[in-house]
C-alpha positions in Angstrom: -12.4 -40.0 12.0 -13.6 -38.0 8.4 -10.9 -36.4 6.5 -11.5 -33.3 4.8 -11.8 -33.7 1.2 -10.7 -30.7 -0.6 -13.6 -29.1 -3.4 -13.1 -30.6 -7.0 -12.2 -27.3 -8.6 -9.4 -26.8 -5.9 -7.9 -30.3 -6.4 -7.8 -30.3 -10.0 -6.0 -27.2 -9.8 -3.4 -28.5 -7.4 -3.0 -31.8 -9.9 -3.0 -28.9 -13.1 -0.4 -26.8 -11.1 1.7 -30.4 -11.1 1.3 -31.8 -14.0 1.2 -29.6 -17.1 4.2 -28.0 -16.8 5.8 -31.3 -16.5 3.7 -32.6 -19.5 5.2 -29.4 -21.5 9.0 -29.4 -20.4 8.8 -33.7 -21.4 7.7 -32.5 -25.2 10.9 -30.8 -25.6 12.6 -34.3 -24.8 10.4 -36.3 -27.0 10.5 -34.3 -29.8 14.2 -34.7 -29.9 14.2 -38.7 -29.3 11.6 -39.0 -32.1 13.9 -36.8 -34.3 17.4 -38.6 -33.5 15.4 -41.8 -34.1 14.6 -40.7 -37.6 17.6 -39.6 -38.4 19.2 -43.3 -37.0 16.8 -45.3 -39.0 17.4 -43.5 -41.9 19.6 -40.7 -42.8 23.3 -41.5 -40.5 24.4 -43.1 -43.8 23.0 -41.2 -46.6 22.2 -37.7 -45.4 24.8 -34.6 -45.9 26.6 -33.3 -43.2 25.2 -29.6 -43.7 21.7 -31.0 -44.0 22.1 -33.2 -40.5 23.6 -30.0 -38.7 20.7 -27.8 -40.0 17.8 -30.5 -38.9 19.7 -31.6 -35.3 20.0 -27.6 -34.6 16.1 -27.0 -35.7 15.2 -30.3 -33.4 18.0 -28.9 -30.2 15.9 -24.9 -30.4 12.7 -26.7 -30.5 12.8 -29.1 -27.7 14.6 -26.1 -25.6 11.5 -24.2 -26.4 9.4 -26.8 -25.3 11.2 -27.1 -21.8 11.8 -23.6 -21.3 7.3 -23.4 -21.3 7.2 -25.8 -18.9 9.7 -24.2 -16.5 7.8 -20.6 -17.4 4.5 -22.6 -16.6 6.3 -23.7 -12.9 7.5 -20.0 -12.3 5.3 -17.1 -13.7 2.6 -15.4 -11.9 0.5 -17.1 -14.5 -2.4 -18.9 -12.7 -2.5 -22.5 -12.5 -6.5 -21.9 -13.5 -4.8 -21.2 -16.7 -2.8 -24.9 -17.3 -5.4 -27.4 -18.4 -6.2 -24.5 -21.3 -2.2 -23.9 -22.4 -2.3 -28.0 -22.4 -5.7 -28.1 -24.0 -4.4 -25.8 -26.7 -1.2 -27.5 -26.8 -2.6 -30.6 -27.6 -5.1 -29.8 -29.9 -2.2 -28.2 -32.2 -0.6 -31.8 -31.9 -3.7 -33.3 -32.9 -5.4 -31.2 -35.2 -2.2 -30.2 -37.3 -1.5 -33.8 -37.5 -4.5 -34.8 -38.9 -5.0 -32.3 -41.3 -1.3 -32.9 -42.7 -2.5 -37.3 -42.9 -5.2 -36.4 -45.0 -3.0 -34.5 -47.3 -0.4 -37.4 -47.0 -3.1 -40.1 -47.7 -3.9 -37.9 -50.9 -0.5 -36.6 -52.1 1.8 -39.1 -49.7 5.5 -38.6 -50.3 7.6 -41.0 -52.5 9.0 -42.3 -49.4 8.3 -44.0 -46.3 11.0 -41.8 -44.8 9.6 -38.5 -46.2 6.2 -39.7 -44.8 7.5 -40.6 -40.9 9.7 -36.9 -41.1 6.5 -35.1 -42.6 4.0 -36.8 -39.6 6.8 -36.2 -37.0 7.4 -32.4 -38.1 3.1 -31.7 -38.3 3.0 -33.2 -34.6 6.4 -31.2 -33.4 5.3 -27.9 -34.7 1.6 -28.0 -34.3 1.9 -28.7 -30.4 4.7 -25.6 -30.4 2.1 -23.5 -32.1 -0.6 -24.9 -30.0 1.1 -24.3 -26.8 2.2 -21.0 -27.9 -1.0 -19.6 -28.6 -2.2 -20.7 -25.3 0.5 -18.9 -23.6 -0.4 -16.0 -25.0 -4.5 -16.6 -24.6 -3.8 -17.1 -20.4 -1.8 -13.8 -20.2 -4.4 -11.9 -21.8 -7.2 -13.4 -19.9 -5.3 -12.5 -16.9 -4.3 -9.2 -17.9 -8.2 -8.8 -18.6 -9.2 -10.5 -14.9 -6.4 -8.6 -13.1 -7.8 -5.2 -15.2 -11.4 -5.6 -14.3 -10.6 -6.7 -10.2 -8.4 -2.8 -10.7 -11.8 -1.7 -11.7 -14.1 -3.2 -9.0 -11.1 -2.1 -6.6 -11.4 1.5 -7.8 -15.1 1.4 -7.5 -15.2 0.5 -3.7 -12.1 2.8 -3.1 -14.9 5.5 -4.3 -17.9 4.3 -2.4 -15.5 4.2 0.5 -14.4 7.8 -0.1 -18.3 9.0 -0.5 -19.1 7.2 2.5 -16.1 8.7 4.6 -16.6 12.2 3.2 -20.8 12.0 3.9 -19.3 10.4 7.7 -17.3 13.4 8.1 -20.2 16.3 7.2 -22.1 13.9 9.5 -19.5 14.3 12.2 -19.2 17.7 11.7 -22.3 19.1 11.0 -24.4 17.1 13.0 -22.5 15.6 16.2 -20.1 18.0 16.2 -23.0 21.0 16.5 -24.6 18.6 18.8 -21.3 18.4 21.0 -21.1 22.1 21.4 -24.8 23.1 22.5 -24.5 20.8 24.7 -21.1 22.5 25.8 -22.7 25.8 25.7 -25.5 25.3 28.0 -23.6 23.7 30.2 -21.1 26.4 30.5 -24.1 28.8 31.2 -26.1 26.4 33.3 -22.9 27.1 35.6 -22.5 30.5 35.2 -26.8 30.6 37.1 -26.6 27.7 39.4 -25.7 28.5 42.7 -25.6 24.9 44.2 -22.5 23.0 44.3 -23.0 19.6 43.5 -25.0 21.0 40.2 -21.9 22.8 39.3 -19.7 20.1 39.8 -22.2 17.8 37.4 -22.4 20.5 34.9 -18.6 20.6 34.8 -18.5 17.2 34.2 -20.9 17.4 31.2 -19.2 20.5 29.8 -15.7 18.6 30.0 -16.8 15.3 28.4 -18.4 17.6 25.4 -15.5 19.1 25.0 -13.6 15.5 24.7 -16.3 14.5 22.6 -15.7 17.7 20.1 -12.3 16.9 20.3 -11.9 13.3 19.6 -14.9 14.2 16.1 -12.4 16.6 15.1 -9.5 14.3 15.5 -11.6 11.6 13.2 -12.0 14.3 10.6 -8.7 14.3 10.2 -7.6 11.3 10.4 -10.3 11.0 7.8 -8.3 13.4 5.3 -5.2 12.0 6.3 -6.2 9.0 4.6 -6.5 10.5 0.9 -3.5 11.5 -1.0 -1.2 14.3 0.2 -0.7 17.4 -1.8 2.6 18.4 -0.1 4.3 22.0 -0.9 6.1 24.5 1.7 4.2 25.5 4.7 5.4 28.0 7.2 5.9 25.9 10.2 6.8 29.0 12.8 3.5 30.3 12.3 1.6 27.0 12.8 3.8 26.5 16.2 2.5 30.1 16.9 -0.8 29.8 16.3 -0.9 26.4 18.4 0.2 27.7 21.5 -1.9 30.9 21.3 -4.2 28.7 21.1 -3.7 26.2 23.6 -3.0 29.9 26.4 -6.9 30.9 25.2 -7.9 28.0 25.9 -6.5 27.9 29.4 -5.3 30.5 30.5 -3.4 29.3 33.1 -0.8 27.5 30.9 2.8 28.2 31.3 4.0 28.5 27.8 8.5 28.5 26.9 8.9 28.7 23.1 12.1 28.9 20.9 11.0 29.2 17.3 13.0 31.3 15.0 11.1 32.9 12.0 10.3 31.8 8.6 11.0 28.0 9.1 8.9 26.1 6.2 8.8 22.5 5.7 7.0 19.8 3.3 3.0 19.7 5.1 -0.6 20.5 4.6 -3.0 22.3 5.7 -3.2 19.6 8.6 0.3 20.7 10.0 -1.6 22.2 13.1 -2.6 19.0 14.3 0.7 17.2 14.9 1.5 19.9 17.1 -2.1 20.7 18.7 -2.5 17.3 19.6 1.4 17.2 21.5 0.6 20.2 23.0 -2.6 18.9 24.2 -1.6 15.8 25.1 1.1 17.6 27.7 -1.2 19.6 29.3 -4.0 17.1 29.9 -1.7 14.5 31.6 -0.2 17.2 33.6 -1.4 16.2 37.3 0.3 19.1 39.0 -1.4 22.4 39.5 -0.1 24.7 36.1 1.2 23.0 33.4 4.3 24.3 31.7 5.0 23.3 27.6 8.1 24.0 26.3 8.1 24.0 22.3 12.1 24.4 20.7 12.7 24.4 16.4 15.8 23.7 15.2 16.5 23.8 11.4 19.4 22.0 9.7 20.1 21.8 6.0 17.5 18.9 5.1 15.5 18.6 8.0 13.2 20.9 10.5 13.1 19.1 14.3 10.5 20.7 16.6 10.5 19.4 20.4 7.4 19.7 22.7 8.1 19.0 26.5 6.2 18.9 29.4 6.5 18.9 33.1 4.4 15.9 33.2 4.4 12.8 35.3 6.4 10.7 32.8 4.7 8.1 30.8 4.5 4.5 32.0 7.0 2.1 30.9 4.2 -0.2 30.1 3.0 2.5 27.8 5.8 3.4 25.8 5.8 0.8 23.1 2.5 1.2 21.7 2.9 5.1 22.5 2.1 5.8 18.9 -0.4 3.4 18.3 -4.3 3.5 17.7 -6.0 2.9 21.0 -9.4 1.5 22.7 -10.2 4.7 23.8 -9.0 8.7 24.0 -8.2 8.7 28.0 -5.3 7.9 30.2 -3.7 5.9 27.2 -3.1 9.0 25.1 -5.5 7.4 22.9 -6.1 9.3 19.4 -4.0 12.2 19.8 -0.6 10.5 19.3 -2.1 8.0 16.6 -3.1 11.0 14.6 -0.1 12.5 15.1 1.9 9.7 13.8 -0.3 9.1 11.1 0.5 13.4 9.1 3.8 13.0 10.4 4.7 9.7 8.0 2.3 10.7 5.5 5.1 14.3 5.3 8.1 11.6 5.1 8.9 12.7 8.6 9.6 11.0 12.1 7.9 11.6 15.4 9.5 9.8 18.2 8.9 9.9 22.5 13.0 11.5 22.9 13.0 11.4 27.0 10.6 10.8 29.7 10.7 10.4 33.2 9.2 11.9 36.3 9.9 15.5 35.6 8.5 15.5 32.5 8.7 14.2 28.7 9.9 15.4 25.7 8.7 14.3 22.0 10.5 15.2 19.4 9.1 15.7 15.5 11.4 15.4 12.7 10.2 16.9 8.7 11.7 17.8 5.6 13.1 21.2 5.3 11.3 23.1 2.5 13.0 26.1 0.7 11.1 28.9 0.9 10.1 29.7 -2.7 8.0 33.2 -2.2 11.5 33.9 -0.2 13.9 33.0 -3.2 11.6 34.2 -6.2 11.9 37.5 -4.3 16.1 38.0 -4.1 15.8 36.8 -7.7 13.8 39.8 -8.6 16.0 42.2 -6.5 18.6 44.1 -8.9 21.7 43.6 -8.4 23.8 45.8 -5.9 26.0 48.3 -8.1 
């Protein structure tokens, strides 16, 4: 049976990641043995007891420093790529200081053994500090320069992405979409001539699926531009509930339409408010499986929040379906598909709530919940009124 053998790089990470920080914390330690060992072998019985206070607080804040690397090295974001270099450097300081400092002792030694051990000790000591600090400070700014430069590549896909989905949407619109509606056209007309049966019933077929087809390219538009960042500001939300189910009655005609929508209700929205609404209202009448399909639409405005409620007399949506309701689908049909998705998608991007209130076999109710907006236009306007006498 083979075992897996990690890659080099990888497992001399893992060992760096263990190691080094350990290595650094253990310098505090040792710095402060090799001083207390000085000071034991030569100055407990002649050395002043300011002078012994001054060098065991010097030796107690650099051994803490030392430790307090090693535990930064364990617990910053800092990347253990990073270690054997902070170790490298500390090291070399150690080293290089050290020697530099022995050839200036083995010039200019000093008088004393003493004076020589406490010079060698203090080189070593503060050239690893200085060593280890300067590596500290190398890592962070190699990862601040990484981390900069991955922000950059980031942003440079985020814009290829956004030229690709805007050329995907003039595609969709201006190509498919066109496409999508000769092909509805003719086959409304082909109708209109044919006197035999079956072709009308196979025209009608083709005209219906173009319309889905227009339908769901539209709903990929905007869930297209729902995906770039909102620019919200008050939008009049009676007239978009209006405008929907005027538009939903041209479209057919036979549509029994209830509303309660007082005036002049404005929220926090776009200009892709319509859809939320359109696609609820559509939703109701498609999965209506009676003979005319009635859509109630009710708004209610409170102090911070606008609720609008579209209900149908539907069937009643499937248990089975109701938890992923609001989710994207496999396909537009019987699931509900695209429609609710979308809708789910402008309603959280307005900070609002959308929500499947009450279903059953007379019908279903969903209910839409945004952020009141004050009317500015509205306010500016009493402001410039003059006062009453």
């Amino acid at each position: 049976m083979h075992e897996e053998r990690q890659p080099a790089a990888i497992s001399d990470r893992e060992d760096a990641a263990t190691w080094v920080p350990v290595a650094v914390g253990l310098l505090g330690p040792l710095s402060f043995l090799a001083f207390l060992a000085g000071w034991v072998a030569f100055d407990l019985q002649t050395e002043s007891v300011g002078q012994a206070v001054g060098e065991f607080a010097i030796s107690t804040v650099v051994a803490v420093v030392f430790v307090c690397g090693g535990y930064y090295l364990r617990t910053s974001d800092l990347s253990p790529r990073r270690y054997r270099r902070v170790a490298a450097w500390a090291g070399g300081g150690l080293v290089g200081f050290l020697a530099v400092n022995l050839v200036i002792m083995a010039v200019t030694p000093a008088a004393t053994l003493e004076g020589n051990l406490g010079w060698a000790r203090g080189t070593a000591v503060f050239g690893a500090l200085g060593g280890l600090v300067i590596g500290l400070v190398e890592a962070r700014s190699i990862e601040r320069a990484e981390r900069a430069e991955r922000a950059a590549v980031r942003a440079e896909y985020a814009d290829r992405q956004r030229r690709w989905f805007d050329y995907l949407n003039a595609l969709l619109r201006h190509e498919v979409l066109n496409k999508a509606n000769i092909i509805d056209g003719y086959a409304g007309l082909s109708q209109e001539e044919t006197d035999d049966p079956e072709m009308r019933d196979r025209l009608a077929i083709i005209q219906r699926n173009a319309e889905q087809m227009a339908s769901v390219i539209e709903d990929v538009r905007v869930l297209i531009q729902s995906a770039e960042e909102p620019d919200l500001r008050p939008v009049d939300v009676s007239a978009v509930l209006r405008d929907v189910l005027d538009d939903a009655q041209a479209i057919d005609a036979d549509v029994v339409v209830e509303s309660s929508i007082p005036d002049g209700v404005t929220v926090f929205a776009d200009d892709l408010l319509d859809r939320v609404f359109s696609n609820l209202v559509r939703n109701a009448i498609e999965h209506n499986e009676g003979g005319t399909a009635r859509v109630s639409v009710s708004l209610v405005r409170s102090d911070d929040d606008v609720v609008v409620t579209v209900t149908d007399d539907g069937p009643g949506i499937p248990e089975r379906e109701r938890a992923t309701l609001f989710q994207r689908g496999e396909n537009t049909g019987r699931n509900h598909g695209l429609g609710l998705y979308l809708a789910r998608r402008l309603v959280e991007r307005y900070d609002g709530s959308i929500r499947l209130a009450e279903t059953g076999p007379a019908g279903s109710t969903f209910s839409v919940t945004l952020q009141h907006a004050p009317d500015v236009s509205r306010d500016a306007e009493r402001a410039a009124e003059p006062a009453a006498a």
